[in-house]
C-alpha positions in Angstrom: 80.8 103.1 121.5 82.2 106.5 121.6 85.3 107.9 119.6 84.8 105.1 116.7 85.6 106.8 113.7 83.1 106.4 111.3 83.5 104.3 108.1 83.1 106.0 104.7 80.1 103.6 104.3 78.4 105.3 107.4 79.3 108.2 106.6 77.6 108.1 103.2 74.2 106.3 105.2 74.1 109.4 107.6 74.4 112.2 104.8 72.1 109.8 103.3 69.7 110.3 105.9 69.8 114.1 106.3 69.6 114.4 103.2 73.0 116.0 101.7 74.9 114.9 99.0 78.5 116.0 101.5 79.3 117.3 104.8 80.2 120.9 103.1 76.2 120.6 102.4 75.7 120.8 106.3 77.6 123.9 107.1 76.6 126.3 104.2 76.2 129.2 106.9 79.9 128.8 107.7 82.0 131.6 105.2 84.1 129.5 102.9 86.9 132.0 103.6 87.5 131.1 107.1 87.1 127.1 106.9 89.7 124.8 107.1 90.9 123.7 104.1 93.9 120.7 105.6 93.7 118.2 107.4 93.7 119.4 110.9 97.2 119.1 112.5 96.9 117.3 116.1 99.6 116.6 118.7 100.5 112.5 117.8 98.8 110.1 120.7 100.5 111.1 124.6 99.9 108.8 127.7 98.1 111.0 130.1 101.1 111.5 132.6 102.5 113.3 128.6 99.4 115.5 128.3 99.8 116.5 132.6 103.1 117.6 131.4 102.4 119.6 128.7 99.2 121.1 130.0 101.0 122.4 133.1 103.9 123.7 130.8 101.7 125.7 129.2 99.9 126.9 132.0 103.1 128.3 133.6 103.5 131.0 131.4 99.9 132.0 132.6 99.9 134.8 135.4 97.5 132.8 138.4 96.3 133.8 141.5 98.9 131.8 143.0 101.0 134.8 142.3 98.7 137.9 142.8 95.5 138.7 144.5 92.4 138.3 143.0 89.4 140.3 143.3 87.4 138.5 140.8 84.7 137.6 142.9 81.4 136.0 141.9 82.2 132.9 143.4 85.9 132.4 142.3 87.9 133.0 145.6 91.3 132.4 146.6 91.4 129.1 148.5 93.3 126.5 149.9 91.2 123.0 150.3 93.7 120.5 152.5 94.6 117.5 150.7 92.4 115.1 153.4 89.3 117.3 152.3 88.8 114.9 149.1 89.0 111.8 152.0 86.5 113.9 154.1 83.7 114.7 151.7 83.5 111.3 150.4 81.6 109.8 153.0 78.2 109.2 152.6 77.0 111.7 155.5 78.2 114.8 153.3 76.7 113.2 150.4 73.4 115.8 151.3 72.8 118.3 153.9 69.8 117.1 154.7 69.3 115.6 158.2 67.5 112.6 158.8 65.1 112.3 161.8 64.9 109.6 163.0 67.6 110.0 165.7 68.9 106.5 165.3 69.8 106.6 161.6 71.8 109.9 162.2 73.4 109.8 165.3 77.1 110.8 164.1 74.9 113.8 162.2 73.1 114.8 164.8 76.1 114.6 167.2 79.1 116.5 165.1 75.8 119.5 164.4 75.7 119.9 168.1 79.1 120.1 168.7 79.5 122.8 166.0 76.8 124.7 167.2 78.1 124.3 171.0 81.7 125.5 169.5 80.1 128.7 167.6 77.7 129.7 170.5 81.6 129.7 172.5 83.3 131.6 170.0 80.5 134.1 169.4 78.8 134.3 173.1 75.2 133.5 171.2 72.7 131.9 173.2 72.0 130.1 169.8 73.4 128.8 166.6 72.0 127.5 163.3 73.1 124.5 161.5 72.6 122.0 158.9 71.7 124.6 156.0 71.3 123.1 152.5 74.1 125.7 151.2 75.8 128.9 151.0 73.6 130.3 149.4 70.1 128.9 151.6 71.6 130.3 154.9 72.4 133.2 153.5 68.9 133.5 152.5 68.0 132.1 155.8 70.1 134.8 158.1 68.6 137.8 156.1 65.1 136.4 156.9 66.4 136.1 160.2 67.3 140.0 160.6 64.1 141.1 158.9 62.1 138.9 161.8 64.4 140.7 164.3 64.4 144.5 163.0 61.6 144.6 160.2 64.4 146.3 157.5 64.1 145.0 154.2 67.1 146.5 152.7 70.8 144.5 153.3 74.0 145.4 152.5 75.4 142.3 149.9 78.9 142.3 148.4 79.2 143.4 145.3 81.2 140.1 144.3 79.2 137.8 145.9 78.3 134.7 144.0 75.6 135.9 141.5 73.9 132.4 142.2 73.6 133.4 146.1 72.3 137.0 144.9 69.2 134.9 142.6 68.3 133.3 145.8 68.6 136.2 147.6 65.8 137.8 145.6 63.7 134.9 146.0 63.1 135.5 149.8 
């Protein structure tokens, strides 16, 4: 049961165990000179809607990129993710990227992956589009394969501030 706090009699059967004689025993590495020596002051017990309050309080005087640009990169982009998004992703079919098969266990799959790939091949005038990637980062892996098989280079030109995970995978192709 978490957050119990433990009795003195447990905490004697634990130092017990270990071996030491006090908890001061257990940190000897720590200089003495820059450990505590009060009791630690806490904020008193607030109902969550309290904390929400204070958190964001304090979080206001913060400068956010909901005021400038960032240009931070690495994965952490500006975004806006509507508020039926959360409703969206919830259902089981987003659960995974991978498609089933068997065409009568996936039918909604199958369909709504056609009909992107129909609206793409508009917008762009391809004759074909991919879909149904595992991630980001596989069909980013998957298009520079893709170019290579087309043109033979080996060399692409990546963002500097793409996501370092999607660069690892790059360099696993």
């Amino acid at each position: 049961m978490p957050f119990i706090v433990n009795t003195d009699q447990d905490t004697r059967e634990m130092l017990s165990v270990l071996g030491a004689a006090s908890f001061d025993d257990l940190i000897p590495d720590i200089p003495e000179e820059i450990r505590l020596k009060k009791a630690l002051e806490v904020f008193p017990a607030m109902s969550e809607q309290e904390v929400k309050r204070l958190l964001e309080g304090l979080a206001s005087s913060n400068t956010s990129t909901a005021d400038y640009v960032s240009y931070l990169g690495g994965g952490a982009y500006d975004q806006f993710i509507p508020s039926a998004i959360r409703t969206i992703v919830s259902r089981s079919e987003f659960y995974t990227a991978y498609t089933p098969y068997q065409p009568e266990i996936s039918q909604g799959t199958l369909q709504y992956i056609f009909e992107y790939q129909s609206m793409i091949c508009s917008l762009t005038g391809m004759d074909v589009a991919n879909a149904s990637m595992y991630d980001g980062a596989s069909a980013l892996a998957e298009a520079c394969l893709m170019s290579n098989a087309h043109n033979r280079k080996t060399e692409f030109l990546i963002a500097g501030t793409l996501n370092p995970q999607y660069k690892k995978v790059l360099k696993t192709t």
